[in-house]
C-alpha positions in Angstrom: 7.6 -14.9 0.7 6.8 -12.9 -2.6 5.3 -10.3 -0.8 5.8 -7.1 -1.3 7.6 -4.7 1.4 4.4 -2.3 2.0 2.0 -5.8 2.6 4.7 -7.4 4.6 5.0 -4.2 7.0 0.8 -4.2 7.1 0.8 -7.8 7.9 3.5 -7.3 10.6 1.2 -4.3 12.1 -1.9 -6.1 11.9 -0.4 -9.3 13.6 0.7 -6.9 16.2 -2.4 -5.9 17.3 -3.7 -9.3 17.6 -1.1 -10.1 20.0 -1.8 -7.3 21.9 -5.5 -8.2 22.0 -4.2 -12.5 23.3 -1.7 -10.5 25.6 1.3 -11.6 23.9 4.6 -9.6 23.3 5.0 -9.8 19.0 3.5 -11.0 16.1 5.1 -13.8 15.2 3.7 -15.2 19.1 0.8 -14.2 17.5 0.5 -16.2 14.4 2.3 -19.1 16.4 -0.4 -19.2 18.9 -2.9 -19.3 15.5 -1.3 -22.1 14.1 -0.9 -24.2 17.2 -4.5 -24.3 18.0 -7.5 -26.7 17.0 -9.5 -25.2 14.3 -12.2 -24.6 16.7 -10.2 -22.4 18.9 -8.9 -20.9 16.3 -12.2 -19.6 14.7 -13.5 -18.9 18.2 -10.3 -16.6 18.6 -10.7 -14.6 15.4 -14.4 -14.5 16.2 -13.8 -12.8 19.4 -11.0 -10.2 17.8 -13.8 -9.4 15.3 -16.2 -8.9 17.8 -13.7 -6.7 19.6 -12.4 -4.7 16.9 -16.4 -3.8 15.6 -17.3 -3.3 19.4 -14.1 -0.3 19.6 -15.7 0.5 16.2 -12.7 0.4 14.0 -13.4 1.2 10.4 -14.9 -1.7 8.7 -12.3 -1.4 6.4 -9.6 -1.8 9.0 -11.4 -5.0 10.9 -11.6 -6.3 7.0 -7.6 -6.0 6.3 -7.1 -7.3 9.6 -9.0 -10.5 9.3 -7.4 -10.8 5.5 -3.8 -11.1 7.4 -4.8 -13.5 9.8 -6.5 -15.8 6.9 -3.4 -15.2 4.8 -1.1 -16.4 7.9 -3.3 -19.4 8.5 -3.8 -20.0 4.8 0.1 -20.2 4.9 0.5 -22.4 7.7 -1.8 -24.7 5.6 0.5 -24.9 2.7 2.8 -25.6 4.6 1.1 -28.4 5.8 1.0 -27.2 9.7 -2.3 -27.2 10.1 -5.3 -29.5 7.7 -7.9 -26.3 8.3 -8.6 -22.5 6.8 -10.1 -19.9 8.9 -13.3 -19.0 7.0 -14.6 -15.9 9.1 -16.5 -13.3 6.7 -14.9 -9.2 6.5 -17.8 -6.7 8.1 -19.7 -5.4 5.7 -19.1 -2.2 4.3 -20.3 0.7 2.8 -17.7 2.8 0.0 -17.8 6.1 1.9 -15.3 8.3 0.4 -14.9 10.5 -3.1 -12.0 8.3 -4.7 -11.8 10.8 -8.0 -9.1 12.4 -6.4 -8.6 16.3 -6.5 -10.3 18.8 -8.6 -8.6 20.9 -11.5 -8.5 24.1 -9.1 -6.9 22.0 -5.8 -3.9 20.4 -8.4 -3.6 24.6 -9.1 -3.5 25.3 -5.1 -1.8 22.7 -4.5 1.0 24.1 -7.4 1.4 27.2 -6.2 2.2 25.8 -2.7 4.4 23.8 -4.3 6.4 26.5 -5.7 6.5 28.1 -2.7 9.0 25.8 -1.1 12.6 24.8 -1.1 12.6 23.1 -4.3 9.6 24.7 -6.5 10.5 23.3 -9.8 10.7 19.4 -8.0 7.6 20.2 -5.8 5.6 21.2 -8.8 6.5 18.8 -11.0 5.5 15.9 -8.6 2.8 17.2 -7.9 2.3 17.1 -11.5 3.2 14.1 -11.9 0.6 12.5 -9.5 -2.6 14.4 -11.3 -2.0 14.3 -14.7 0.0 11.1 -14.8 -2.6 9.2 -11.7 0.6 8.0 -10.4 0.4 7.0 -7.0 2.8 8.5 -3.9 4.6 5.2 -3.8 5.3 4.3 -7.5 6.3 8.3 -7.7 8.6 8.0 -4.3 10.9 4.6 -6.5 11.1 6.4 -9.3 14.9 7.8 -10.1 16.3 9.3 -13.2 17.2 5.7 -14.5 13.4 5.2 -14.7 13.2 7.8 -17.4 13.4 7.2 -21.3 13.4 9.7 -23.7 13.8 13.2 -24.5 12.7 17.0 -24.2 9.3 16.1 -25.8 8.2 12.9 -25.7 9.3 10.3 -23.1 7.8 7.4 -20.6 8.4 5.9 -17.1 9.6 2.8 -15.9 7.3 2.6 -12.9 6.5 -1.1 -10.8 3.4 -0.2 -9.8 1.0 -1.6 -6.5 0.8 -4.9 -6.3 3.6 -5.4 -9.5 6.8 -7.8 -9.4 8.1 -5.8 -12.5 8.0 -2.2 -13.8 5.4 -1.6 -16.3 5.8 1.5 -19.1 3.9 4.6 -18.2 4.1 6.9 -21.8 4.6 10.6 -20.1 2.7 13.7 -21.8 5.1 16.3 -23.8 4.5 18.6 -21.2 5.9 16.8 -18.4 8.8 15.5 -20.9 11.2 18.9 -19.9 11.1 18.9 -16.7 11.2 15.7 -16.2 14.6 14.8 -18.5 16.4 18.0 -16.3 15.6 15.9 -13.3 16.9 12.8 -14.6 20.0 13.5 -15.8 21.3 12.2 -12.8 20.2 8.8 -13.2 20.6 8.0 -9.9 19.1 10.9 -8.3 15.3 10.7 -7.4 12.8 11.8 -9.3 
């Protein structure tokens, strides 16, 4: 409960493959089968799935998010006063392995011009505007809808609930974004 969709799908996927590794049908068999045990087949459970998902060599990020949902769902059950113990298993280690900065000047420009190759240039390109020069991200830009949107021709800002938010936030938009943006929301409605 509180959760947002996008962690309540990942939780759902993760307890999945759990159940698949115990041989069981869904999740919630799953995170029944957790709960019902003693602590110490419980920990020797998630100890094994750990082993197993470093032994398939799963991204230590991945074995990491996995073991999160399954010490979320126990940490749960625990509130709730179904079980007195916590699963206390430590993530894998990891190393940050990837160029977060995002895309240079000259790949936003490649990616512009593809844009306006499309369907709908103007809406391509201005998402894809959007996302460099605003740093949204693909699912705060995906909610937003013309209603989202106050101001004018030249100065303007966003209503935007971004990750991990239970209310929308005000994003101020630069004047150059400001045009396009206001022709796209005149229908209030209408997506971004």
């Amino acid at each position: 409960e509180g959760q947002a969709k996008n962690t309540v799908r990942a939780y759902k996927t993760d307890l999945r493959d759990l159940a698949r590794f115990l041989g069981l049908k869904t999740a919630d068999e799953a995170a029944t089968r957790l709960v019902q045990c003693t602590h110490k087949e419980a920990t020797e459970i998630v100890l094994s799935y750990r082993g197993a998902q470093i032994e398939a060599q799963y991204a230590a990020a991945t074995v990491n998010r996995r073991l999160s949902t399954i010490r979320s769902v126990v940490a749960l059950a625990n509130r709730l006063g179904q079980i007195p113990w916590l699963i206390d298993i430590e993530g894998v280690p990891h190393q940050a392995y990837r160029d977060t900065q995002g895309p240079s000047f000259e790949d936003v420009q490649k990616l512009c011009a593809a844009a306006a190759q499309g369907k709908t240039p103007s809406r391509d390109t201005l998402l894809v505007q959007m996302l460099f020069i605003i740093g949204l991200r693909r699912a705060e830009l995906a909610d937003l809808k013309g209603e989202h949107y106050d101001g004018g021709l030249s100065a303007g800002r966003l209503h935007v609930l971004g990750k991990g938010r239970r209310e929308r936030t005000w994003i101020n938009v630069p004047s150059r974004l400001c045009w396009e943006i206001s022709l796209r929301a005149a229908d209030r409605k209408k997506s971004l």
